[in-house]
N, CA, C and O of each residue as an XYZ file, in Angstrom:
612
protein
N     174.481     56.982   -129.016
C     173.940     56.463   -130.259
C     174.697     57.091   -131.431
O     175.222     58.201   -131.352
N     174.722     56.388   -132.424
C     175.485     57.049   -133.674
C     177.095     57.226   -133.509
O     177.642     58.085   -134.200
N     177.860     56.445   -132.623
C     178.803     56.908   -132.111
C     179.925     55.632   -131.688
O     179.509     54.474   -131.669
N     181.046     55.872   -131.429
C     182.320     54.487   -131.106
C     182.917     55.632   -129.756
O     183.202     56.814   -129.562
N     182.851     54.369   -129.098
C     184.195     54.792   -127.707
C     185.192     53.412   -127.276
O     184.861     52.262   -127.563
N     185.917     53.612   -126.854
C     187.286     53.087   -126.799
C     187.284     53.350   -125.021
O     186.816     54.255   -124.330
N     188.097     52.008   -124.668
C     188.020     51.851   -123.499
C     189.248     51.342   -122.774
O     190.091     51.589   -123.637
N     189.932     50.787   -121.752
C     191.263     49.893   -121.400
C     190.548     49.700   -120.059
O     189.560     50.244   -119.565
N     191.405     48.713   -119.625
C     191.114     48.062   -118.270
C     191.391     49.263   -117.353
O     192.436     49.835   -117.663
N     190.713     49.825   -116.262
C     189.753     49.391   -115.903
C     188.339     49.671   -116.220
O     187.334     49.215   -115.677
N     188.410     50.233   -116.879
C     186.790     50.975   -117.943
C     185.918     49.618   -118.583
O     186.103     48.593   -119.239
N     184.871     50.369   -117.918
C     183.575     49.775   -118.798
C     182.721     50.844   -119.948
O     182.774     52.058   -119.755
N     182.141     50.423   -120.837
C     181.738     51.166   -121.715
C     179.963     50.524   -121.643
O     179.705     49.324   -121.552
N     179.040     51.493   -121.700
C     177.680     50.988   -121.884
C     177.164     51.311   -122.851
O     177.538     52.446   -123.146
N     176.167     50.740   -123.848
C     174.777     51.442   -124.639
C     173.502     50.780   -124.455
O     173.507     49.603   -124.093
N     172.411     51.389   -124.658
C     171.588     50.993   -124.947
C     170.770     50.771   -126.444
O     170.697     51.727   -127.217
N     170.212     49.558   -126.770
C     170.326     48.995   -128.061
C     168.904     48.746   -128.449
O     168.250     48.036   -127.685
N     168.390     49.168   -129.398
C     166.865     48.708   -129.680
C     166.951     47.866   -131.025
O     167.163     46.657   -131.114
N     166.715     48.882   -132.171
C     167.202     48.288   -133.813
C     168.405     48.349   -134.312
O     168.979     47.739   -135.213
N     168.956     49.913   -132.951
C     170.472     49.308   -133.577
C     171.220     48.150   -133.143
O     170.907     47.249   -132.366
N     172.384     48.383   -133.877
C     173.539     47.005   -133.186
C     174.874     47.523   -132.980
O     175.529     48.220   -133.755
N     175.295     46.952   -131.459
C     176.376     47.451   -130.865
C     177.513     46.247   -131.021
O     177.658     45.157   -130.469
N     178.148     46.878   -131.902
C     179.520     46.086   -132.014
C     180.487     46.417   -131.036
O     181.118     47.454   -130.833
N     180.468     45.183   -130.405
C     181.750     44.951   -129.567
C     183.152     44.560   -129.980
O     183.259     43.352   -130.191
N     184.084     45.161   -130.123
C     185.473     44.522   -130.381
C     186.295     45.041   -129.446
O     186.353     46.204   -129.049
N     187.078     43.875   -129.043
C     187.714     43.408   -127.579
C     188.898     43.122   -128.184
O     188.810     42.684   -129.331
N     190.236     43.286   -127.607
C     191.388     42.647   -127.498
C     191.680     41.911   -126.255
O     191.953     42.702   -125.352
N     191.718     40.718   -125.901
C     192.131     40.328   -124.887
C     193.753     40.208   -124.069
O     194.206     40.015   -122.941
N     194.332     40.515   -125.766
C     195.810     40.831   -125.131
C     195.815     41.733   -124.818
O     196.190     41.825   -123.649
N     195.491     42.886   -125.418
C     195.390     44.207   -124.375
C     194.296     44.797   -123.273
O     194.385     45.925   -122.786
N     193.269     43.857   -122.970
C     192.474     43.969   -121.818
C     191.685     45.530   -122.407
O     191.508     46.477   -121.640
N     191.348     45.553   -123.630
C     190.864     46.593   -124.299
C     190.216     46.874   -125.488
O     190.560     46.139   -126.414
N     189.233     47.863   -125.795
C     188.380     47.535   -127.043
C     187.301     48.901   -127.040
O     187.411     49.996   -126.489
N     186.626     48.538   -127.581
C     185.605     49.562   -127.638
C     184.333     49.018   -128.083
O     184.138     47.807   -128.190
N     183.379     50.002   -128.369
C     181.798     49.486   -128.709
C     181.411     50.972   -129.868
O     181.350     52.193   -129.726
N     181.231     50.045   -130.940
C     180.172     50.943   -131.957
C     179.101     50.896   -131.980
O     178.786     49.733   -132.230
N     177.926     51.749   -131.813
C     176.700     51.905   -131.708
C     176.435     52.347   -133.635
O     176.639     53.364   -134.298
N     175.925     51.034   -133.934
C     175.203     51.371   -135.309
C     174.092     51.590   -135.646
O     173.359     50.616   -135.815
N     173.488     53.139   -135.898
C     171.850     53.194   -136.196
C     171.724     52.989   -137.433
O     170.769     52.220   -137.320
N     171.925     53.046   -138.716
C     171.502     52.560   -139.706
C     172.492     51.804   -140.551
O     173.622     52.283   -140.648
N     172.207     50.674   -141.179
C     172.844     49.929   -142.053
C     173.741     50.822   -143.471
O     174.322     50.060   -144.244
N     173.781     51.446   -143.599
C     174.365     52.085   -145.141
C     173.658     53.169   -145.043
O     172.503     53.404   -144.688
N     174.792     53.980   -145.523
C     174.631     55.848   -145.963
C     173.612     55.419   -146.872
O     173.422     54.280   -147.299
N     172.811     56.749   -147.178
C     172.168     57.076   -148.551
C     173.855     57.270   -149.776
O     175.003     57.645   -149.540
N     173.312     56.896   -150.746
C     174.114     56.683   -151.990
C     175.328     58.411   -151.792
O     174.873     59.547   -151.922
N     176.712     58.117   -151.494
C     177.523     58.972   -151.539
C     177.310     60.037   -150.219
O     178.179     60.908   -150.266
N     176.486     60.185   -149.175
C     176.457     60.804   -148.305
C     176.993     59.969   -146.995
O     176.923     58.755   -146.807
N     177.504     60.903   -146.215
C     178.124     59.953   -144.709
C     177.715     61.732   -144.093
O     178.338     62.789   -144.189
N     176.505     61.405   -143.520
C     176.696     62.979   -142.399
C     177.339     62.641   -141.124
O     178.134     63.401   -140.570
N     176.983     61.474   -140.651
C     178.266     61.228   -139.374
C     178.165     60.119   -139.143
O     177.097     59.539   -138.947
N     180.081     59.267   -139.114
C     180.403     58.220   -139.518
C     180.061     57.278   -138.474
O     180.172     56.070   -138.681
N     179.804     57.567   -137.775
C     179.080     56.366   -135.919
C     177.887     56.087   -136.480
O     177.416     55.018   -136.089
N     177.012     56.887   -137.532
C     175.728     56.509   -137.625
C     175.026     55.072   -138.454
O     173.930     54.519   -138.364
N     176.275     54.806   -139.288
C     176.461     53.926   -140.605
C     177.335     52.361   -139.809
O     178.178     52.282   -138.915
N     176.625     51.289   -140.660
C     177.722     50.330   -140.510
C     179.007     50.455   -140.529
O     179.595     50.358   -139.452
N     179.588     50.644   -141.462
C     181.059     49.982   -142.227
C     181.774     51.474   -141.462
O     182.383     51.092   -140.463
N     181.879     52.936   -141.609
C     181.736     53.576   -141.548
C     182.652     53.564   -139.987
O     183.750     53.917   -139.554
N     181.415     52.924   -139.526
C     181.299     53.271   -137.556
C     182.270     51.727   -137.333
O     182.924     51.560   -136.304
N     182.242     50.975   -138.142
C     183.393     49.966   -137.662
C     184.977     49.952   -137.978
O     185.982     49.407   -137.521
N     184.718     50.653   -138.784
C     186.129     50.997   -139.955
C     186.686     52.179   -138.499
O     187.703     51.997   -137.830
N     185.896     53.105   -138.355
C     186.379     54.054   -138.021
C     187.039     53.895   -136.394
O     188.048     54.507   -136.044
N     185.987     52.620   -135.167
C     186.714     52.311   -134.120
C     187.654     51.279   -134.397
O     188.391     51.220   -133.413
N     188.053     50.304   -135.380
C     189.241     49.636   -135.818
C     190.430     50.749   -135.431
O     191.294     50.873   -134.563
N     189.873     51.601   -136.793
C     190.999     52.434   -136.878
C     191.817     53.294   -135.557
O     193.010     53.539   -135.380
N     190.733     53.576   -134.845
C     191.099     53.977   -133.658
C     192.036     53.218   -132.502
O     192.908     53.630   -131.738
N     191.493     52.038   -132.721
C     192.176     50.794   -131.599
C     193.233     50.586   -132.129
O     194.059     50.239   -131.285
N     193.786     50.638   -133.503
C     195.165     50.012   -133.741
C     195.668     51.382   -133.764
O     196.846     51.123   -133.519
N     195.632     52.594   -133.876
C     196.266     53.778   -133.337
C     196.132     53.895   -132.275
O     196.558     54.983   -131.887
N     195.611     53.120   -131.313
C     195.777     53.480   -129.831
C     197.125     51.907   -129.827
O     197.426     51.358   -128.768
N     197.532     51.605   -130.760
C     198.370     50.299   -130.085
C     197.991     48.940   -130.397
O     198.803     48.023   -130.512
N     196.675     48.823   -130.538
C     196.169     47.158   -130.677
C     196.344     47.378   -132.123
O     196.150     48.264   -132.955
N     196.892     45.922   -132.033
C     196.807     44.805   -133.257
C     195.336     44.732   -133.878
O     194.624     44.205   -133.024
N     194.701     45.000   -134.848
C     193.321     44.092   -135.700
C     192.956     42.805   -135.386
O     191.827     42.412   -135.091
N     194.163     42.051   -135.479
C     194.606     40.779   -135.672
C     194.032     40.179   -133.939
O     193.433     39.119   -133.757
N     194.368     41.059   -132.978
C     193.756     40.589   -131.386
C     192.725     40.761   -130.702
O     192.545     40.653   -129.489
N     191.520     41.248   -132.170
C     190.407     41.659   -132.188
C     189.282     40.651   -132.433
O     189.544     39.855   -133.334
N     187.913     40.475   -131.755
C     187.440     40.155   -131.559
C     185.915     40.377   -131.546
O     185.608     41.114   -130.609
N     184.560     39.862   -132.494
C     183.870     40.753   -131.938
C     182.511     40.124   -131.633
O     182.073     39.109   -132.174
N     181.879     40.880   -130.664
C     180.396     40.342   -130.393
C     179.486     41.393   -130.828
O     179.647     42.608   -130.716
N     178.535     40.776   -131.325
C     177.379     41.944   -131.672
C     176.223     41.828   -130.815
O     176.050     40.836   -130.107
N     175.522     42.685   -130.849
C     174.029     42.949   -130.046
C     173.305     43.674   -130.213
O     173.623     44.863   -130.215
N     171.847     43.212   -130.453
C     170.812     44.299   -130.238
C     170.219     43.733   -132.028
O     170.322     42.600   -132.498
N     169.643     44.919   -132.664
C     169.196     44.852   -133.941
C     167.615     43.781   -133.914
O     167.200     42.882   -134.645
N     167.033     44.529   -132.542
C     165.468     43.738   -132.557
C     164.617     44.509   -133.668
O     165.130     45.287   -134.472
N     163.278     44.206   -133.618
C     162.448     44.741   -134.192
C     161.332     45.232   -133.731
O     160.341     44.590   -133.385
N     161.552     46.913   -133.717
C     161.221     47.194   -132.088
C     159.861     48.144   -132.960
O     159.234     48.829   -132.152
N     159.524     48.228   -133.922
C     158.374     48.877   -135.041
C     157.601     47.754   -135.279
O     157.891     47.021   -136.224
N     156.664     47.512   -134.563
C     155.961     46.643   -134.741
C     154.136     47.006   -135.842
O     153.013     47.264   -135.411
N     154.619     46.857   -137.222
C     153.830     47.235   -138.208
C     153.013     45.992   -138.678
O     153.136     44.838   -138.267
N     152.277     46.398   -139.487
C     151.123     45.333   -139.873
C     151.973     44.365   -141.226
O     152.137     43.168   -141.462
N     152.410     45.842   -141.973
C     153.453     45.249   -143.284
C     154.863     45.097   -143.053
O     155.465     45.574   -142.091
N     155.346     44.434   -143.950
C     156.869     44.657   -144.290
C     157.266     45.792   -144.883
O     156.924     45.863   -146.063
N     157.925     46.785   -144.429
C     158.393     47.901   -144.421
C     159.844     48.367   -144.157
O     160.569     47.659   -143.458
N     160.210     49.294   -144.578
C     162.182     49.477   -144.132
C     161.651     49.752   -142.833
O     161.061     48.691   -142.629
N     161.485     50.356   -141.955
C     161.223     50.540   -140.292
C     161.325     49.573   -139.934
O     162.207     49.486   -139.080
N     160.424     47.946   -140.346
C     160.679     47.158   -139.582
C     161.414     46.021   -140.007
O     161.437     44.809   -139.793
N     161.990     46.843   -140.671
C     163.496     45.639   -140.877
C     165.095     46.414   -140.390
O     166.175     45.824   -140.426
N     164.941     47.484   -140.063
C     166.081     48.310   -139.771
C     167.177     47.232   -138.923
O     168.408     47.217   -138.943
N     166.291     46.433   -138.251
C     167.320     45.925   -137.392
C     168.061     44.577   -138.181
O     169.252     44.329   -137.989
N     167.435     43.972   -138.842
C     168.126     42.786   -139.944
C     168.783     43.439   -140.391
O     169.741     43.616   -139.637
N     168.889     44.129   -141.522
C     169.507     44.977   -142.077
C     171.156     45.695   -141.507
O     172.243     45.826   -142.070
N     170.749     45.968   -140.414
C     171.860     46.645   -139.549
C     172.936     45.475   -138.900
O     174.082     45.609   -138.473
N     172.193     44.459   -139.000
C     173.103     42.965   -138.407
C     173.453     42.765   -139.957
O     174.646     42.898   -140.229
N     172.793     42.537   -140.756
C     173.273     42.241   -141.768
C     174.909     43.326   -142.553
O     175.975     42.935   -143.026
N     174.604     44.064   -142.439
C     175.949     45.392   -142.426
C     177.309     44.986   -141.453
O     178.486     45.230   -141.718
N     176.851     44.400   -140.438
C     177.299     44.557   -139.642
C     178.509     43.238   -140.017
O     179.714     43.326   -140.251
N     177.762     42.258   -139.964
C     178.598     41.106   -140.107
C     179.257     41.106   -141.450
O     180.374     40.595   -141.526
N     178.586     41.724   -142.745
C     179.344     41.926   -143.449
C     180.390     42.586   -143.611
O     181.060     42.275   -144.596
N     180.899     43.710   -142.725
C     181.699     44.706   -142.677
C     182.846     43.757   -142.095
O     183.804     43.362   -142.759
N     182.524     43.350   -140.305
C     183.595     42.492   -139.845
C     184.059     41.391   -140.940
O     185.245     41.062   -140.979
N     183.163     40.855   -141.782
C     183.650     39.361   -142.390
C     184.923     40.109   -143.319
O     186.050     39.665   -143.538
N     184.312     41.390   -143.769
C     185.801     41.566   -144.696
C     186.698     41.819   -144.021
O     187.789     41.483   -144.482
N     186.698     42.588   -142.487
C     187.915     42.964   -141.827
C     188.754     41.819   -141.287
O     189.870     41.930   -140.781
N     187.890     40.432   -141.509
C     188.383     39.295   -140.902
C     188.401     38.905   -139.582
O     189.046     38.021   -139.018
N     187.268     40.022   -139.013
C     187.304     40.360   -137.788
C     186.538     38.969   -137.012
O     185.356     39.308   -137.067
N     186.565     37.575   -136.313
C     185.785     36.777   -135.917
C     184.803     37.409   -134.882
O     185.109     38.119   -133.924
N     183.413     36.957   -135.317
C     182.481     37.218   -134.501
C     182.170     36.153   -133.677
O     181.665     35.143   -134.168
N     182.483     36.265   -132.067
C     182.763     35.067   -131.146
C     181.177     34.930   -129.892
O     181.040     34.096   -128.997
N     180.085     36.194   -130.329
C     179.053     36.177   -129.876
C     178.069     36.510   -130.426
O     178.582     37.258   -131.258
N     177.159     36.542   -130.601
C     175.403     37.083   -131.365
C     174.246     37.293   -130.610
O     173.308     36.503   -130.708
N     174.193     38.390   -129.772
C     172.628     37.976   -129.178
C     171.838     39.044   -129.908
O     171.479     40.104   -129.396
N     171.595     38.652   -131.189
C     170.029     39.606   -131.943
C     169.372     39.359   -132.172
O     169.095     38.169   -132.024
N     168.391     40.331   -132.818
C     167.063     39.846   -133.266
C     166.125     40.152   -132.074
O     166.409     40.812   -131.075
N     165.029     39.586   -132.351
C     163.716     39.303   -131.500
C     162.763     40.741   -131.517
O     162.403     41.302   -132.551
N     162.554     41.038   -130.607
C     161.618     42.316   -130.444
C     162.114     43.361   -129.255
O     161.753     44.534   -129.160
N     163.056     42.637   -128.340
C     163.101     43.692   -126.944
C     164.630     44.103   -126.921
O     165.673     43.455   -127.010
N     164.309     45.577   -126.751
C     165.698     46.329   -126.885
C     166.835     45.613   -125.537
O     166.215     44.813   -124.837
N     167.813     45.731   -125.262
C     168.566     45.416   -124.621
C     169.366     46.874   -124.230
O     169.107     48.005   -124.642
N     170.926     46.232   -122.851
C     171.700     47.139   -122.618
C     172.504     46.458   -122.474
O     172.276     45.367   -121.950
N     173.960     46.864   -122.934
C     175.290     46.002   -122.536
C     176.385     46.963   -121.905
O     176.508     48.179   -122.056
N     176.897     46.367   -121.401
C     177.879     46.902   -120.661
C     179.004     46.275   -121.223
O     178.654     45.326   -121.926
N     180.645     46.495   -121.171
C     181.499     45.487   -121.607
C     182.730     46.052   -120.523
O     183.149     47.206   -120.437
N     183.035     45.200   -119.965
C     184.316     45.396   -118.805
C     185.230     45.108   -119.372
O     185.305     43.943   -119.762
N     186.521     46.218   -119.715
C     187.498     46.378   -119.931
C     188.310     45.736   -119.420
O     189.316     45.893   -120.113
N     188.580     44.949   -118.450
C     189.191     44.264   -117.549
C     189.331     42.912   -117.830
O     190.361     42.296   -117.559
N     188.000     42.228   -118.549
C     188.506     40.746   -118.941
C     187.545     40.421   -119.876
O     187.139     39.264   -119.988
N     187.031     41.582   -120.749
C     185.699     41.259   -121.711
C     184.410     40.945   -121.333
O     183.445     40.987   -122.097
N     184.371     40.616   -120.106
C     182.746     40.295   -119.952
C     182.006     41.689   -119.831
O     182.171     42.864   -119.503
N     180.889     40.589   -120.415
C     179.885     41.290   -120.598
C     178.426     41.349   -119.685
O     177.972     40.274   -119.295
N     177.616     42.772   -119.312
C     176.785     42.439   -118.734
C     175.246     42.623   -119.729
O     174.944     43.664   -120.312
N     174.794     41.925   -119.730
C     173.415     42.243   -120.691
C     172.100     42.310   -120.117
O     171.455     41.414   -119.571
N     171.788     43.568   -120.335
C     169.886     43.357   -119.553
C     169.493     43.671   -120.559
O     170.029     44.527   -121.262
N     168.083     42.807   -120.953
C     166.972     42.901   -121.123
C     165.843     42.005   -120.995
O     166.135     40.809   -121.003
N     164.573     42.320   -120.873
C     163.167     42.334   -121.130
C     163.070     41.901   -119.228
O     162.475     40.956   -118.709
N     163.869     42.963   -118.585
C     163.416     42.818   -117.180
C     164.302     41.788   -116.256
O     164.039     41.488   -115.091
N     165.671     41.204   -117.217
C     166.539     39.958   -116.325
C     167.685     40.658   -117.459
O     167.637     41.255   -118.534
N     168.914     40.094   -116.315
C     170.207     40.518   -116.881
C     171.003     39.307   -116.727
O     170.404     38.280   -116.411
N     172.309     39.273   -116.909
C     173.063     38.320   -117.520
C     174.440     38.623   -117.490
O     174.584     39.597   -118.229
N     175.885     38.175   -116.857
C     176.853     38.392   -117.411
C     177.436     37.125   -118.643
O     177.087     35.945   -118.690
N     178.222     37.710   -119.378
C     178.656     36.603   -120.676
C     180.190     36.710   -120.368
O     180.616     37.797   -119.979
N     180.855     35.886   -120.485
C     182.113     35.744   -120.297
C     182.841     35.148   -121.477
O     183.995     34.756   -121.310
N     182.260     35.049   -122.656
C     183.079     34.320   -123.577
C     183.541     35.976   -124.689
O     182.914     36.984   -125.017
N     184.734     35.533   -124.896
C     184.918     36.478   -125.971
C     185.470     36.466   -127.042
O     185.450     37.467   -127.758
């Protein structure tokens, strides 16, 4: 949680996802990518205590990593997941919007990197887990008790 890892064929990378959202970005020319685990949408005003924890931050920062490991931006790709609403309150409250919010960061960050987002499974109420195989992008997804591989990327 709070955190980016970087992966190549034959590696898989996992998280588990409740309000946050796990950005996936994949290169398929290089059979490689990584996953950012985002817990909150935006620093407090001028603070970053650690950069995996933040949108822009935690995406900026595994970009940066993947094209210093060699990949192109440009052969990047991304799917997001998770960002339910897992605080189930009587009111509208920041708790139970953490997860809009965090999709919302999220896609805004990629839209400026130009980064295409080629999957979406968020929202709802039940946390999820993804897996992402380094080997040809698919993906495995469990939640609410059934799993799933995704093959588009």
């Amino acid at each position: 949680m709070a955190e980016w890892k970087l992966g190549r064929s034959p590696d898989a990378l996992r998280t588990t996802l409740g309000s946050c959202v796990g950005v996936v970005l994949y290169s398929e020319k290089h059979n490689a990518g990584g996953i950012a685990h985002v817990l909150l949408a935006e620093a407090p005003q001028g603070k970053i205590v650690k950069k995996g924890k933040y949108a822009r931050p935690a995406i900026m920062s595994l970009v940066q990593d993947l094209t210093g490991d060699g990949i192109e931006a440009e052969s990047l790709s991304a799917r997001i997941f998770g960002g339910a609403s897992m605080f189930s309150t009587g009111t509208q409250s920041f708790i139970q919007n953490i997860g809009g919010e965090n999709i919302r960061a999220v896609k805004k960050t990629l839209a400026e990197l130009k980064i295409p987002i080629t999957l979406e499974e968020s929202g709802g109420a039940q946390g999820r887990t993804i897996t992402v195989f380094m080997d040809d992008g698919r993906i495995l997804l469990r939640s609410n008790g059934k799993e799933k591989y995704i093959y588009k990327t």
